[in-house]
Residue frames as qw, qx, qy, qz and C-alpha x, y, z in Angstrom:
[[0.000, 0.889, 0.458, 0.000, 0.00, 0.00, 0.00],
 [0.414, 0.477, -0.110, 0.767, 1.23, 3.52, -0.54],
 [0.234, -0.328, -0.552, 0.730, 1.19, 5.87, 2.55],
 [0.065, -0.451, -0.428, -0.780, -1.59, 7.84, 2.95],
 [0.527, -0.476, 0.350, -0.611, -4.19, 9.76, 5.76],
 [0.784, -0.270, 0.087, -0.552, -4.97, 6.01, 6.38],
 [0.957, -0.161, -0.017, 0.241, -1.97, 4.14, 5.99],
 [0.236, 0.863, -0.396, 0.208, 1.76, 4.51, 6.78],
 [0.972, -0.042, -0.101, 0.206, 4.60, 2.18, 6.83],
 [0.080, -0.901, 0.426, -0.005, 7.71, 3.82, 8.67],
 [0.889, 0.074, -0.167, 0.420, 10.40, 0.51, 7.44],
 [0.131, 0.593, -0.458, 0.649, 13.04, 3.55, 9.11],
 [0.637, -0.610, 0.159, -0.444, 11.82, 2.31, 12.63],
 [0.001, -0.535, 0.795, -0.287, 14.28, 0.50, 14.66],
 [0.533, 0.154, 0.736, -0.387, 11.31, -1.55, 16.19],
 [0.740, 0.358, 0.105, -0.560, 9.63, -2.22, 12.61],
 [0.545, -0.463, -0.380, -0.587, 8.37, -4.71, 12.27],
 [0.386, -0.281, 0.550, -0.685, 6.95, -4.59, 15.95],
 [0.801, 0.123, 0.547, -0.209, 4.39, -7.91, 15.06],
 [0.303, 0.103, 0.918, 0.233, 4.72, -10.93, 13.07],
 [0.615, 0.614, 0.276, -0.410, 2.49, -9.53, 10.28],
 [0.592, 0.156, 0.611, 0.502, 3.27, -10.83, 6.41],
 [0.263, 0.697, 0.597, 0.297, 2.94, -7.96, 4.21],
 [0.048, -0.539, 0.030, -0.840, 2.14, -4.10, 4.96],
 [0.438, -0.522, -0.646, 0.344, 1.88, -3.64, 8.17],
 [0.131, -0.898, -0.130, -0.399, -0.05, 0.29, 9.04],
 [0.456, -0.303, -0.481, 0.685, 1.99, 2.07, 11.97],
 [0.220, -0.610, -0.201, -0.735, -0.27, 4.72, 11.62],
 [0.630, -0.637, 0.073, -0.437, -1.45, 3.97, 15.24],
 [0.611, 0.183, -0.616, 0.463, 2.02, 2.38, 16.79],
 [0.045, -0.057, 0.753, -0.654, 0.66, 3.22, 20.21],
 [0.246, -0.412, -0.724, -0.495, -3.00, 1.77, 19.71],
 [0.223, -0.229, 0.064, -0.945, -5.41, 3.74, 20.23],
 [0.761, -0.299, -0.422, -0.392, -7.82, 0.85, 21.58],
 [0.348, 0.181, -0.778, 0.491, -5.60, -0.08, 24.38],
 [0.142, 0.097, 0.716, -0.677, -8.11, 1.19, 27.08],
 [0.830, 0.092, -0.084, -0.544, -11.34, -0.37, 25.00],
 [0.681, 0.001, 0.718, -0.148, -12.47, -3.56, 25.20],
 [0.318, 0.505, -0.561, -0.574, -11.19, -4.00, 21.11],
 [0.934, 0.261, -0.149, -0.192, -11.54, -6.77, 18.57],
 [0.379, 0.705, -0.584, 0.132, -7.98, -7.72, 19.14],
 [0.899, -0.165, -0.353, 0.198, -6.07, -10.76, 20.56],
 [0.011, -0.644, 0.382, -0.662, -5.04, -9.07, 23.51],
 [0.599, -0.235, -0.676, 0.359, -4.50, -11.02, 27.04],
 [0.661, -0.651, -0.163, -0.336, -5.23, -10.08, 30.62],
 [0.597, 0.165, -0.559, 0.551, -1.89, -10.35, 32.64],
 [0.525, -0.844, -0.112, 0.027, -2.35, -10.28, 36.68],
 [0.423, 0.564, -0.293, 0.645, 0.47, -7.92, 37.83],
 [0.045, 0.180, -0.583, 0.791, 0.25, -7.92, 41.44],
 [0.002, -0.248, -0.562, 0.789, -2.60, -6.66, 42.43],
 [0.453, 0.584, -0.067, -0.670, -4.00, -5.41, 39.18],
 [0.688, 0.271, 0.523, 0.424, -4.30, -6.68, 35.81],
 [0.244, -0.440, 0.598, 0.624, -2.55, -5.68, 32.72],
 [0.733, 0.647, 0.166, -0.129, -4.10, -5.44, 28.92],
 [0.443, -0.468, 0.615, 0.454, -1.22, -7.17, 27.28],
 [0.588, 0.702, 0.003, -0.402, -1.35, -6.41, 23.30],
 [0.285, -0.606, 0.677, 0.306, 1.70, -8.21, 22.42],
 [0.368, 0.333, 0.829, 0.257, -0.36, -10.89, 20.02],
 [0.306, 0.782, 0.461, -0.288, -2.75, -8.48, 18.73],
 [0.337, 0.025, 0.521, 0.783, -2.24, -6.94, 15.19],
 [0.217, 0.727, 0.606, -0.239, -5.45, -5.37, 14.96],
 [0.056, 0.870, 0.112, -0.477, -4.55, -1.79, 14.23],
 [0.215, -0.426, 0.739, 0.475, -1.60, -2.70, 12.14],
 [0.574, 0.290, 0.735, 0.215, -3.70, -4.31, 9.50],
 [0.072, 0.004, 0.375, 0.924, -3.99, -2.01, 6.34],
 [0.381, -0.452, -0.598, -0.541, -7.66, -2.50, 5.72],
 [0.401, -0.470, -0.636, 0.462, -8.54, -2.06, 9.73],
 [0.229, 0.227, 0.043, 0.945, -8.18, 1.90, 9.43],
 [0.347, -0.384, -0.570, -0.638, -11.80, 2.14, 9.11],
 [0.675, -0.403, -0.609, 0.101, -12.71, -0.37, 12.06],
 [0.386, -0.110, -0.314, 0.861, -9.93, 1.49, 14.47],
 [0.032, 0.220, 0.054, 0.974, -12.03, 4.80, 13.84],
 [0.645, -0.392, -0.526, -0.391, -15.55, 3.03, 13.95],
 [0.705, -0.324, -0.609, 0.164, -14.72, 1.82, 17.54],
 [0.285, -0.065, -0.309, 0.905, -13.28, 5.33, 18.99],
 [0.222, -0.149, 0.002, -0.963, -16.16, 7.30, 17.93],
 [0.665, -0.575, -0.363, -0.308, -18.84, 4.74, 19.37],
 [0.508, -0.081, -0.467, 0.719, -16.18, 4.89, 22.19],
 [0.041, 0.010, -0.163, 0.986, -16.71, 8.49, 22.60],
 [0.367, -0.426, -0.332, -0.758, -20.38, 8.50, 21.86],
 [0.711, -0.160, -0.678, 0.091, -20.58, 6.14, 24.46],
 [0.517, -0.013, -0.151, 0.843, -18.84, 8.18, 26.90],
 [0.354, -0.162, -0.148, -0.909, -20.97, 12.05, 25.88],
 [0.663, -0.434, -0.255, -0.555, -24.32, 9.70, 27.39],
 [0.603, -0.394, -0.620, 0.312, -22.95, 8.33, 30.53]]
């Protein structure tokens, strides 16, 4: 895919690739923006003491090219969500 508002592939990144993805992989959102939703991603539950941990380390969600969409879809019922509580 070519970079654009809705994708962008930084291969200059020390850490890229960050997941085991085959292909284009989006770092448009390299700190994901779903981390504190309950996302579609394969994300674990790690007890840390006391607390638990949302551990994202399997999860490729955001990073998929075609996901862009989804990622946005889920912030702004996020937020509507949010405006009626």
């Amino acid at each position: 895919m070519e970079n654009s508002s809705k994708f962008f592939a930084n291969k200059e990144c020390a850490y890229y690739p960050c997941h085991n993805i085959e292909g284009d992989m989006n770092c448009l959102f390299c700190f994901c923006p779903l981390y504190h939703l309950d996302c579609p991603g394969n994300y674990t539950m790690l007890d840390k003491g006391d607390r638990k941990i949302k551990s994202c380390k399997n999860c490729n969600f955001p990073h998929v090219p075609g996901n862009y969409d989804k990622v946005i879809g889920y912030l702004k019922k996020s937020r509507e969500n949010d405006s009626t509580q």
